[in-house]
N, C-alpha and C positions, 0 to 999 in steps of 0.2 A: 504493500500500500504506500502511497505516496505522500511524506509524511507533511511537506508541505500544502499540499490540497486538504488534508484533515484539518492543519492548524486553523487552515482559511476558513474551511468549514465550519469550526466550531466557534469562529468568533461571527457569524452568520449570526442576528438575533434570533431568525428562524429555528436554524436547525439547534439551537443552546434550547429554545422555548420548547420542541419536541425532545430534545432527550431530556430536560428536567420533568415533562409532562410522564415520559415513558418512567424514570425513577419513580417518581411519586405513585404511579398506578401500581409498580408494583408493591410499594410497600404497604399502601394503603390493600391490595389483596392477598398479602401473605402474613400479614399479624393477625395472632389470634385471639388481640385485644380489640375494641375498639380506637378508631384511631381518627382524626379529623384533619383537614388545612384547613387554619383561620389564617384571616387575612389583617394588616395591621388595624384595617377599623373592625376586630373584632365579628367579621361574617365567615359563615360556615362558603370556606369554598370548594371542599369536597369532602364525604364522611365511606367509609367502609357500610359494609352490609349489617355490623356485630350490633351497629346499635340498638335494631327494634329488639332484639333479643334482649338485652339489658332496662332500657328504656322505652321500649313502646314506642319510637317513633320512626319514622322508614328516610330513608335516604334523600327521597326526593322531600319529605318534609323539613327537615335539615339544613341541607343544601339553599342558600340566599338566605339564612334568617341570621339572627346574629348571636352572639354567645352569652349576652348580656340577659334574654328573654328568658334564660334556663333558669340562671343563678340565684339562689335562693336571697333577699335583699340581703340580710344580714351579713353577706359572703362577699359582696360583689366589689365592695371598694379593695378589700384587700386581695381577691384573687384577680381584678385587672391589675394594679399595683404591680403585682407581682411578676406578672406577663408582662409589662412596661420595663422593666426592670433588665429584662433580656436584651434589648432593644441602649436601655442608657447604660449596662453597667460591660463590666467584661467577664458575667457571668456567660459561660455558653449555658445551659441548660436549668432547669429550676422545676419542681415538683411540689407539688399543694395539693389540699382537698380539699371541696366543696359541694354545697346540697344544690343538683341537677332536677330540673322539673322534669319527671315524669309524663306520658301523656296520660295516665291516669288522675293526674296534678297533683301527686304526691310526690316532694322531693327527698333524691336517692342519694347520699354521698358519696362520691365516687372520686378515686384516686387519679392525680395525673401527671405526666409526665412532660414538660412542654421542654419542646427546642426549639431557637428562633433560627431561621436561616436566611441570611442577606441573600444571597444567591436568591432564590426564590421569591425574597419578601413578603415571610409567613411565616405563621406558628406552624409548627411539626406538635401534633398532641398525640401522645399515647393515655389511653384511660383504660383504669380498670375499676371493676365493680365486685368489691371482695363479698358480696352477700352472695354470688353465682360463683363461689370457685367450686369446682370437680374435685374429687381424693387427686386424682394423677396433679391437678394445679398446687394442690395443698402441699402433695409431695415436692414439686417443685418449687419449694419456696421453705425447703428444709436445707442444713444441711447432710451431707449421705453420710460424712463419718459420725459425726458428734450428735444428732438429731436437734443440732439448734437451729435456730430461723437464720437465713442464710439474707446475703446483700441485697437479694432482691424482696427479699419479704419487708426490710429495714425501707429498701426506696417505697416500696408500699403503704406501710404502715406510718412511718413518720411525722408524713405529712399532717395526715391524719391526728394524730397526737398531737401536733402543735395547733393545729387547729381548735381544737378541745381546747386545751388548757389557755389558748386565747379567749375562748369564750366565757371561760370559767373563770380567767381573771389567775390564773395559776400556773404555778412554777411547775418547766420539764426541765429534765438531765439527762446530757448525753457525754458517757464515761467512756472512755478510747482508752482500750487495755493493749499491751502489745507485753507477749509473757517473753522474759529473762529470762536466758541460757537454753532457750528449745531448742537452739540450731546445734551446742554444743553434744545434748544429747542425739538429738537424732541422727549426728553424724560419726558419735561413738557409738551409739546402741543401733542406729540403725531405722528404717522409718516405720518398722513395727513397733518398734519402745518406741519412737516419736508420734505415732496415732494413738498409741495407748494414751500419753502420757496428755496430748490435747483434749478425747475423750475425759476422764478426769478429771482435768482441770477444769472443763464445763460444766461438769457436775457440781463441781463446789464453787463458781459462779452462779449456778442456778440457786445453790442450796441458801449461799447469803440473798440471792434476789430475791427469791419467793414468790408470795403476791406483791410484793412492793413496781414489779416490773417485768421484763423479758430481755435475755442477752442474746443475742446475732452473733453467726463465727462471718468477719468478712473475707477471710480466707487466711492461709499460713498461720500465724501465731499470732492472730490479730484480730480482737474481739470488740463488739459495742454493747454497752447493756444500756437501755433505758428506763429511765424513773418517771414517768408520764404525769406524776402527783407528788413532786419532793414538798413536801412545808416551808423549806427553809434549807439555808446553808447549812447549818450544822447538820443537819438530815441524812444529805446527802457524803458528808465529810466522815460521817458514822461509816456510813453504807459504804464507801472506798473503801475505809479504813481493813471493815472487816473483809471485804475481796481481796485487797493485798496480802490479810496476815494468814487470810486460806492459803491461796496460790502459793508462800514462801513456804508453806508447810512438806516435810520431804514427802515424796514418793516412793512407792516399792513397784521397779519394773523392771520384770525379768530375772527377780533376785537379787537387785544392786539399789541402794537408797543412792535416790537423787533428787537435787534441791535444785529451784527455779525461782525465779519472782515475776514480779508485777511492775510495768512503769505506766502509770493511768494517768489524762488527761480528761479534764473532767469541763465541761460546757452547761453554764446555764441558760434556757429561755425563761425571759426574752432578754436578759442582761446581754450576754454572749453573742447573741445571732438572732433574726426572726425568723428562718426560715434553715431546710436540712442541710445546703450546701454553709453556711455559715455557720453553724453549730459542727459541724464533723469538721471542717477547718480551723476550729477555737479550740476545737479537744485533740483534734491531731497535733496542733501546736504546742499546747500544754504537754501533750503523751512525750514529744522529742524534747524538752526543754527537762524535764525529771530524767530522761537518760540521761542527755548531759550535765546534769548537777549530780550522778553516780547510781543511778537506778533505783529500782525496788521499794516505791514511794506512789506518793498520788500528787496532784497538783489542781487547782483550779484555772482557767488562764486568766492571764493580767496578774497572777500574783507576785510582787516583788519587782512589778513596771512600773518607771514613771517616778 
């Protein structure tokens, strides 16, 4: 092919406007979420088939109306805000939830996933509706070694959480655990004692969590629990505490006691962030800032700034 006559081609407004049209059709029919293009004034400018199933409303009703008509009032300033926000800040992507009018005119809350794309000049929305997941979705949103809730259950859920505890006028925590010494074991014992030894150590995440919350593996040695209802700092500064002095606790695997720790970065809403990309950013920062002061500790972020 001739690679000059491509380049020429592709800077054709034409033929850029057909292959962006051909991408978009197909994503919009191979997720098995529901999925939308808005447009920057907020219109539906093209939805997938998934939505009468979730929502009661069909494609072609959809399609020209705008996103504002769905959202429940109490929702709406802060979930355009938020979608604004793609657009002024140099966030690529941003996830929220909000109560979706039904065509039955009962509104659903529904999870979402929005990416703005210059290119295109529109919102890219992924939306899920956790009231309709299947066992096979449920299992996907596990993890398969440790049976904790896995990164995509966390993008799910989140939002969702912080939305709550905005309405409620109340504090969430989000703790970025990243365990001490796992690479040492897994690379003496091997990654059978290193799955044993993360299995485990979930469990005793769990065990301090309780009902107070739920912990997610985001994957390798690196955990998020969230507190969806802390009272207060010292609350949550308990609840670290006692996750750290679990995880330092030795283990017996394979016959050989071995010790680990904890380095937590702990995030509050709405102090920390209002939203999930700025809260995992405030606790990731915090989680690196406790390793470099010598590990095996907690921190809040901003402490000891300024």
């Amino acid at each position: 092919m001739d690679i000059d006559w491509l380049i020429n081609e592709c800077n054709d407004p034409y033929v850029l406007e057909r292959l962006f049209y051909v991408e978009r059709y197909a994503w919009l029919s191979l997720s098995p979420d529901m999925c939308a293009v808005i447009s920057l004034e907020g219109q539906f400018e093209d939805v997938n088939t998934h939505w009468e199933k979730s929502v009661g409303l069909s494609r072609e009703q959809l399609q020209g109306s705008y996103l504002m008509e769905y959202i429940h009032f109490d929702d709406r300033e802060r979930a355009l805000a938020d979608m604004q926000k793609l657009i002024t800040s140099d966030i690529g992507s941003t996830a929220f939830s909000f109560r979706f009018l039904s065509d039955e005119g009962k509104h659903i809350r529904l999870n979402w996933n929005v990416i703005f794309s210059p290119d295109h000049n529109a919102y890219f929305c992924t939306v899920h509706d956790p009231a309709r997941e299947t066992d096979a979705e449920r299992r996907a949103y596990r993890d398969v070694l440790t049976g904790l809730k896995n990164r995509l259950a966390l993008e799910q859920e989140l939002p969702g959480i912080l939305t709550d505890a905005r309405e409620a006028e109340a504090r969430a925590s989000v703790l970025f655990i990243d365990l001490d010494g796992f690479k040492a074991v897994n690379d003496s014992l091997g990654h059978k004692a290193g799955d044993a030894l993360l299995m485990r150590a979930a469990r005793r995440m769990n065990y301090v969590v309780a009902q107070h919350g739920a912990t997610y593996r985001l994957g390798g040695d690196e955990f998020i629990v969230i507190l969806p209802k802390a009272p207060d700092r010292g609350f949550v500064a308990g609840m670290a505490g006692q996750i750290v002095e679990r995880l330092r606790a030795p283990y017996v695997i394979d016959g050989q006691s071995v010790t680990t720790g904890a380095s937590m970065g702990i995030a509050m809403f709405p102090r920390h962030g209002e939203n999930m990309a700025e809260l995992l950013e405030a606790a990731d920062k915090a989680m690196y800032k406790v390793k470099g002061a010598g590990k095996d500790n907690f921190a809040f972020f901003g402490d000891g700034e300024g």
